[in-house]
N, C-alpha and C positions, 0 to 999 in steps of 0.2 A: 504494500500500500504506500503511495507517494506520502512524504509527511507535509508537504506545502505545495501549492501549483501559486502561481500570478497569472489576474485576469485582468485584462485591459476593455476599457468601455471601446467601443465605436463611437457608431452617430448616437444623436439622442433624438433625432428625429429624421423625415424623408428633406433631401435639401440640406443639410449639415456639412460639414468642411470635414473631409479624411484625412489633410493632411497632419492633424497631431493625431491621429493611429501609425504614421510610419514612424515617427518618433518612438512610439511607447516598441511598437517593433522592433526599431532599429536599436534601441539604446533600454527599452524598459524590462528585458528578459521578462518576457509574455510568455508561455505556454498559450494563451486562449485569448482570443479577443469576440466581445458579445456586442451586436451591433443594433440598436432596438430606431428602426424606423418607420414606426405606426404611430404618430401620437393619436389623441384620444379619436380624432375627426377624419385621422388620415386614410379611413378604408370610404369613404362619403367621396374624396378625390380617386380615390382609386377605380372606386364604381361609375364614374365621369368618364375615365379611361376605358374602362372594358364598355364600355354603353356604344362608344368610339370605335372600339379594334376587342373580339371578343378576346384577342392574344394577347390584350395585356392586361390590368389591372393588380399590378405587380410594383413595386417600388425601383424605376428606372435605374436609380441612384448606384442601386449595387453591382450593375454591369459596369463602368469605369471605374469605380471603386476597389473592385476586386480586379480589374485588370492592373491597376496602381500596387493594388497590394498583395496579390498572391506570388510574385518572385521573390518577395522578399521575406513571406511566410512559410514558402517554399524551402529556402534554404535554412533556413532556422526550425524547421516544424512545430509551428505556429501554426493552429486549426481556427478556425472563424466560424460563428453560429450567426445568424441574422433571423428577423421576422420580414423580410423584405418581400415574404413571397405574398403577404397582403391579401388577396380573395383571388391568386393564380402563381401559388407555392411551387406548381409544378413549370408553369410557363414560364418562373422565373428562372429556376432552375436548367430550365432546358437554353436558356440567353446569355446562362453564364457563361456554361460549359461549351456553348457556340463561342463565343468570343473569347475565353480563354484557350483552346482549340485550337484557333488562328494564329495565337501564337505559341503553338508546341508543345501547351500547358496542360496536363490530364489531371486535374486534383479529383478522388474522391469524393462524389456529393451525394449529400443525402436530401429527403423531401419528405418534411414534417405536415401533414394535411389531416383533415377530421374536424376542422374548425369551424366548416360553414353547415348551421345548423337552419338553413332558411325556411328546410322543408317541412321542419316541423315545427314552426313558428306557424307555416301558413295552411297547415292540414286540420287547425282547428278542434284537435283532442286535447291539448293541453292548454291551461290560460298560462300567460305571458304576462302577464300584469306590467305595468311599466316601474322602478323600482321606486322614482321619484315623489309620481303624484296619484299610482295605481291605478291608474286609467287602464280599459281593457282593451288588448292588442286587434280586438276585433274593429277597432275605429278606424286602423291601420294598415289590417292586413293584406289588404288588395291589393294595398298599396309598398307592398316590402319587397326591396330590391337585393338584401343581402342581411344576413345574420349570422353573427362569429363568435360563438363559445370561446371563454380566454382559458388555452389549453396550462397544461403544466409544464414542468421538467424533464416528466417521464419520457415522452417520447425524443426528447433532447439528448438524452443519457444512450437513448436505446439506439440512433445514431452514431453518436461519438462512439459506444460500445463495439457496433458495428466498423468502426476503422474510419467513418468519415472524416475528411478533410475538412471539407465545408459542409454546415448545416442551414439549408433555409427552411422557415417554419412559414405558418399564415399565423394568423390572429395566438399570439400565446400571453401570458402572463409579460410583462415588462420585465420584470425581476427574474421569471424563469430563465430567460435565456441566458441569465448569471450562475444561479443555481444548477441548471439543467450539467455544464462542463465543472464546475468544483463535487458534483455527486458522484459522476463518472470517473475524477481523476482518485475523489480521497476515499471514495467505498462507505460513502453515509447512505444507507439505510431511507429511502423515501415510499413509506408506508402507512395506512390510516394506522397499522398497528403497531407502529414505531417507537417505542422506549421517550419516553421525557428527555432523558440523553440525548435521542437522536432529535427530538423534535426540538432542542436547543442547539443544537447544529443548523439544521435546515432555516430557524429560525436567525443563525447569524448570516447562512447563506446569503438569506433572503435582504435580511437588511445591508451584507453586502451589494446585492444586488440593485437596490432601493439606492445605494451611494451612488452607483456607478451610471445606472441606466441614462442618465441625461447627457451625455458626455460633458464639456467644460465645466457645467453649470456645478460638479460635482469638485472641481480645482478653481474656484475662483472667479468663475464666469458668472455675469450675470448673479452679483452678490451684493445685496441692498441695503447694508448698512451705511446708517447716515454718514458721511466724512470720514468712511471709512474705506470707501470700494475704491477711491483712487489710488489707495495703497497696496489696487494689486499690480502683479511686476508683468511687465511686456505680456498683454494679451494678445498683442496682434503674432505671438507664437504661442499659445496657449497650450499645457501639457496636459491632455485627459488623462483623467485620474486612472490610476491601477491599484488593485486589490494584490498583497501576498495574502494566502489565507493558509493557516495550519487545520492541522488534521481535528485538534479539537473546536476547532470552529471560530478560534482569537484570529482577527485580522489586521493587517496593517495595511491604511489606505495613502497611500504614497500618489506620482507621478515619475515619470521617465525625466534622468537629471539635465538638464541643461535648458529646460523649458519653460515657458514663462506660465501665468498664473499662480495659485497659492492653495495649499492643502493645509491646513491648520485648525482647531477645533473651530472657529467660528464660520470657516465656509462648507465644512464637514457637515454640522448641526444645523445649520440654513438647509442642507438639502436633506438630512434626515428626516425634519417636517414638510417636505413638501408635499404637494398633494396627499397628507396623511389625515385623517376624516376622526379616527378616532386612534392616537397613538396604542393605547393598551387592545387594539384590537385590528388590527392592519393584516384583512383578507387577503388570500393568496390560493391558488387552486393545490398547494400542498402543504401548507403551514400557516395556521392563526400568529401572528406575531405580538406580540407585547414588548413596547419599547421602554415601558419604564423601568429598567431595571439596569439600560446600557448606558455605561460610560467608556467615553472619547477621552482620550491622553493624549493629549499634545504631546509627543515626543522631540519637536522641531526638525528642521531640515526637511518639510513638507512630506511630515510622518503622526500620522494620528494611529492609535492603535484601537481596536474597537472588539470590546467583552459586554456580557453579559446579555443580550440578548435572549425572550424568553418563547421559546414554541409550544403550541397545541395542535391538538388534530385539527384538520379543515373541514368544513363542514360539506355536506352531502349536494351543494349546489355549484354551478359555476355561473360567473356574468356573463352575459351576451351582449354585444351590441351590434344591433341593426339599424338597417336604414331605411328609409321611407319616402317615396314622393312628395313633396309638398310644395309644388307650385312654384314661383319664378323671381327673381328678381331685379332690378335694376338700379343702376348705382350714378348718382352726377355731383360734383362737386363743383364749387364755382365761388368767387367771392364779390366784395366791391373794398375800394376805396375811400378813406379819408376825404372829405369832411361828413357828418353822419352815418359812416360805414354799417353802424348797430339797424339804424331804422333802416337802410335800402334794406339789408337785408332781410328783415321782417318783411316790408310792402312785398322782396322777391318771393317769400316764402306761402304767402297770402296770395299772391298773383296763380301758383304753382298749384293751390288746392284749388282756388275758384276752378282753373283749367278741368282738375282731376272731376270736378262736380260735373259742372257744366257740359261737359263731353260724357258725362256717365263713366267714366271709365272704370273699371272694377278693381278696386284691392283692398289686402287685408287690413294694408298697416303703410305707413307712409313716418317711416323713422327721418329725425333730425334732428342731429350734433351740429356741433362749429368747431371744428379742427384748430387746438390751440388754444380753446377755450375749455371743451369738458368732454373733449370725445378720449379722453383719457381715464378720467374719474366719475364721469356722469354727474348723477345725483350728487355726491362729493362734492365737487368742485363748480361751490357757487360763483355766480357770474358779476361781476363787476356792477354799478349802475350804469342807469341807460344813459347817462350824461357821459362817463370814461368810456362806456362802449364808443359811444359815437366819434370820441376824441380817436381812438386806436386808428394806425394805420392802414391798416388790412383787417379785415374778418372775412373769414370764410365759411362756406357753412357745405354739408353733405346731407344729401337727401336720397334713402334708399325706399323704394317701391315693392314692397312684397303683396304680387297677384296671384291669384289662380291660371291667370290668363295670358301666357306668354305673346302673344297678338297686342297688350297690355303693355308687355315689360320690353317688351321689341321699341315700341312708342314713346316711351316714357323721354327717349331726351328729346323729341323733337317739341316739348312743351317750353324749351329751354332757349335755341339759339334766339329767337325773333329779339329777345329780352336787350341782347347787345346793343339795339338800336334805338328798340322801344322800351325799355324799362328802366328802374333804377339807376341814376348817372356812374362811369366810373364802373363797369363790370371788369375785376379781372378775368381768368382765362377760365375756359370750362373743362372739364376732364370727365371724362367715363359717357360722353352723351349715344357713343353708338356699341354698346356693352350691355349684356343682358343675360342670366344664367339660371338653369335651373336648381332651386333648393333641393336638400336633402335632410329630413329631419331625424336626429337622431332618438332611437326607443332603447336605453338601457335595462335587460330585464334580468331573471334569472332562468335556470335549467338544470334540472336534474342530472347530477354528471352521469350517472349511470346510462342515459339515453346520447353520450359522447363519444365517439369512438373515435381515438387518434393512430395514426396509421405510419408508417414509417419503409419510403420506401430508395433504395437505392439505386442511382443509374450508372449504367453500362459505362466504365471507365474506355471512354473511344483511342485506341492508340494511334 
C-alpha cells in the first residue's frame, strides 16, 4: 500500500487557464491530477451544444488541454481524471484519443457514464420533487432536456484500478474526482459498511477534495479579505494548489515551488467554507462530512497541514440536476450622458415598456440593473439620490426580456435603435440589440441511488 500519493487540482471550471497544471506537473511531483469542469450551470451550456451537433455536449476545453499536457504526464506517469465528458462522457473521450493519436500518443482511457438519469425523471413513476421549493417535477417534465445523478468515487477507483491513464467521467461529485485517485492509490475502504476509521479517511479525502476542486481559488485566487488580497504574490503565475495526503488520511495542502499565489491558513479556510450549506453536515455520494472538528496549521512556506476531519455513512439518495425549457431571452444594454444622465434614463426605460404594452408583446419578466450602480449587489447596494444620479457622468442601465416567445426575444432590440435620434439626448452606445437565446431552467432534485447505475468502460488502446 502506497503510504502518501500528491494530487494536483486542474481546472475549476469549463474555460479555466491549464497552464498552472504544467507547473504543479512539471515541478509539483503529482502522481494524479483531478480536473472538475462542470460548475453548477455548466451541463444547461453543454445541452446548447449537443441541441447544435448531437456529437458534442462534452466540455471542448479538454481536447487542447490534454494535448498540452499529456507528454508531459506521459513521461513522469502522471494519470489525469476529468468530468469533462459532461452529458457525452463517451464523445469526449472518443476526441481525445482522436487528437492525441495524431500525435503518436496512445494513453489509456477510461469512460465513466450512468449519470444521465432523464428517463426516469420523465417516465412518471417516481416524484422528483424539486429540492428547493418542492414543486412537483410534473410542471416540468415535458419539458426536461437532461438529468444527471452526481455519481461517486466508485467508478473513478474502478478505472484507475483498471490501468487507466486518463479518466473522463459525466456529471460526478466535485470532490469525487479527488477522492475517487487517493482510494485507489492508499487502499481506503469506500463502503456504506465502512468502519468510523474508514469513514474518517474518506471524510478527509473528501475535504481534500472540497480544497482542491476550484483550482487557484484554493492558493490565493480570488481571496476576499479586506486589504488583504493585495498581498497575494504574482497571480498573473498562479500555482494550483496540490494535496500530499498520507495513508491515515492527515494532509498537506501545498503548491508546486516557484509559483505565485499563496496557501496559508486564511486562503485555505476561505475555501473550506465555500459553497458549504451546513459545515457539520456536507453531503457527498460517499461520505456525510462534519467539518467541525478540522484544524488547519499553518506550517508556512505555503504548507497548511489539515487533520481531523469527521465521516459518516451517506445516505441512500443522490442529487440530480436537470434541465428544462423555459423560454427565451434577450439582452441590450445602452447608456446616456451627463447633464441629467439618472432621469434620461428613467424616461428611456419608460419609453421601452410603453413599447412592450402597446405592441402587446408577451413576456414574463423585463429585469433592470444599471451597470456600476447595483448590478453587483442589487438590493444591497442602495442608489445615490436623484440629484448625484443626475450629476454622474455616465449611467448605464441593462435590460433583459424573458419570453415565452422567441419571435418576442428575436425583436426585442429593435424597440431600441430609433431612440438614438429620437429619445433621451446624449445616448451612449448600445450592445447586445441583435442577441437572443434560449433559457434553461435548472430542477435540482433527489434519486434513489439504488435506481443509479454507473458503468465503466475502456477503449481500445489504437497503436
Amino acid at each position: 500500500m502506497t503510504q502518501s500519493i500528491r494530487i494536483g487540482s486542474g481546472l475549476g471550471f469549463y474555460g479555466d487557464n491549464w497552464e498552472p497544471v504544467v507547473a504543479s506537473i512539471e515541478r509539483g511531483e503529482v502522481q494524479f491530477i483531478a480536473s472538475d469542469h462542470l460548475a453548477e450551470l455548466t451541463l444547461a451550456i453543454l445541452q446548447k451544444d449537443r441541441q447544435r451537433d448531437p456529437s458534442l455536449g462534452y466540455a471542448r476545453d479538454v481536447v487542447p488541454m490534454l494535448l498540452r499536457l499529456w507528454p508531459l504526464m506521459q513521461s513522469r506517469g502522471v494519470r489525469f481524471v476529468c468530468n469533462a465528458g459532461g452529458l457525452n462522457p463517451m464523445g469526449a473521450a472518443h476526441a481525445v484519443r482522436t487528437a492525441l493519436a495524431t500525435q503518436g500518443w496512445h494513453p489509456r482511457i477510461a469512460v465513466v457514464s450512468g449519470d444521465d438519469v432523464l428517463d426516469k425523471l420523465q417516465d412518471g413513476q417516481t416524484r422528483f420533487d424539486h429540492m428547493m421549493n418542492g414543486a412537483d417535477v410534473n410542471s416540468v417534465r415535458e419539458r426536461l432536456v437532461f438529468g444527471n445523478a452526481y455519481l461517486g468515487a466508485q467508478p473513478i477507483v474502478d478505472a484507475l484500478d483498471q490501468g487507466a491513464d486518463i479518466v473522463i467521467t459525466g456529471r460526478v461529485a466535485d470532490a469525487a474526482l479527488f477522492l475517487g485517485p487517493l482510494v485507489h492509490a492508499l487502499g481506503w475502504k469506500l463502503s456504506d459498511a465502512a468502519s468510523a476509521q474508514d469513514f474518517n479517511r474518506l471524510a478527509q479525502g473528501l475535504t481534500v477534495g472540497h480544497l482542491l476542486e476550484c483550482s487557484g481559488q484554493g492558493s490565493g485566487g480570488n481571496f476576499g479579505d479586506q486589504s488583504h488580497w493585495q498581498n497575494i504574490p504574482d497571480l498573473s503565475h498562479i500555482g494550483y494548489p496540490i494535496a500530499e495526503v498520507f495513508a491515515d488520511g492527515t494532509a498537506i495542502i501545498t503548491k508546486a515551488p516557484g509559483t505565485g499565489g499563496l496557501v496559508n491558513f486564511d486562503t485555505v479556510r476561505q475555501q473550506l467554507l465555500y459553497e458549504v450549506h451546513n459545515p457539520h453536515a456536507y453531503f457527498s455520494p460517499d461520505v456525510v462530512l462534519d467539518m467541525g472538528q478540522i484544524e488547519l496549521a499553518d506550517e508556512g512556506d505555503n504548507r497548511v497541514r489539515l487533520t481531523g476531519a469527521q465521516g459518516s455513512a451517506p445516505t441512500p439518495q443522490l442529487k440530480v440536476v436537470a434541465g428544462f425549457k423555459e423560454g427565451f431571452k434577450a439582452d441590450v444594454t445602452w447608456g446616456f450622458s451627463w447633464p441629467d444622465a439618472w432621469d434620461k434614463v428613467q424616461a428611456a426605460e419608460a419609453i421601452v415598456r410603453t413599447q412592450l404594452r402597446e405592441r402587446k408583446i408577451p413576456f414574463d419578466e423585463l429585469f433592470v440593473e444599471y451597470p456600476g450602480l447595483n448590478s453587483a449587489h442589487g438590493a444591497l447596494a442602495p442608489l445615490p439620490t436623484t440629484a448625484e444620479l443626475n450629476e454622474r457622468h455616465e449611467i448605464w442601465v441593462r435590460m433583459v426580456l424573458r419570453t415565452p416567445s422567441k419571435t418576442a426575444a428575436d425583436g426585442f432590440g429593435r424597440l431600441f435603435p430609433w431612440m438614438a435620434l429620437s429619445g433621451p439626448a446624449y445616448t451612449c452606445g448600445f450592445q447586445g440589440m441583435n442577441s437572443s437565446s434560449e433559457l434553461l431552467g435548472i430542477w435540482p432534485t433527489l434519486i434513489d441511488r439504488h435506481l443509479v447505475k454507473a458503468h465503466v468502460e475502456m477503449l481500445e488502446v489504437q497503436a
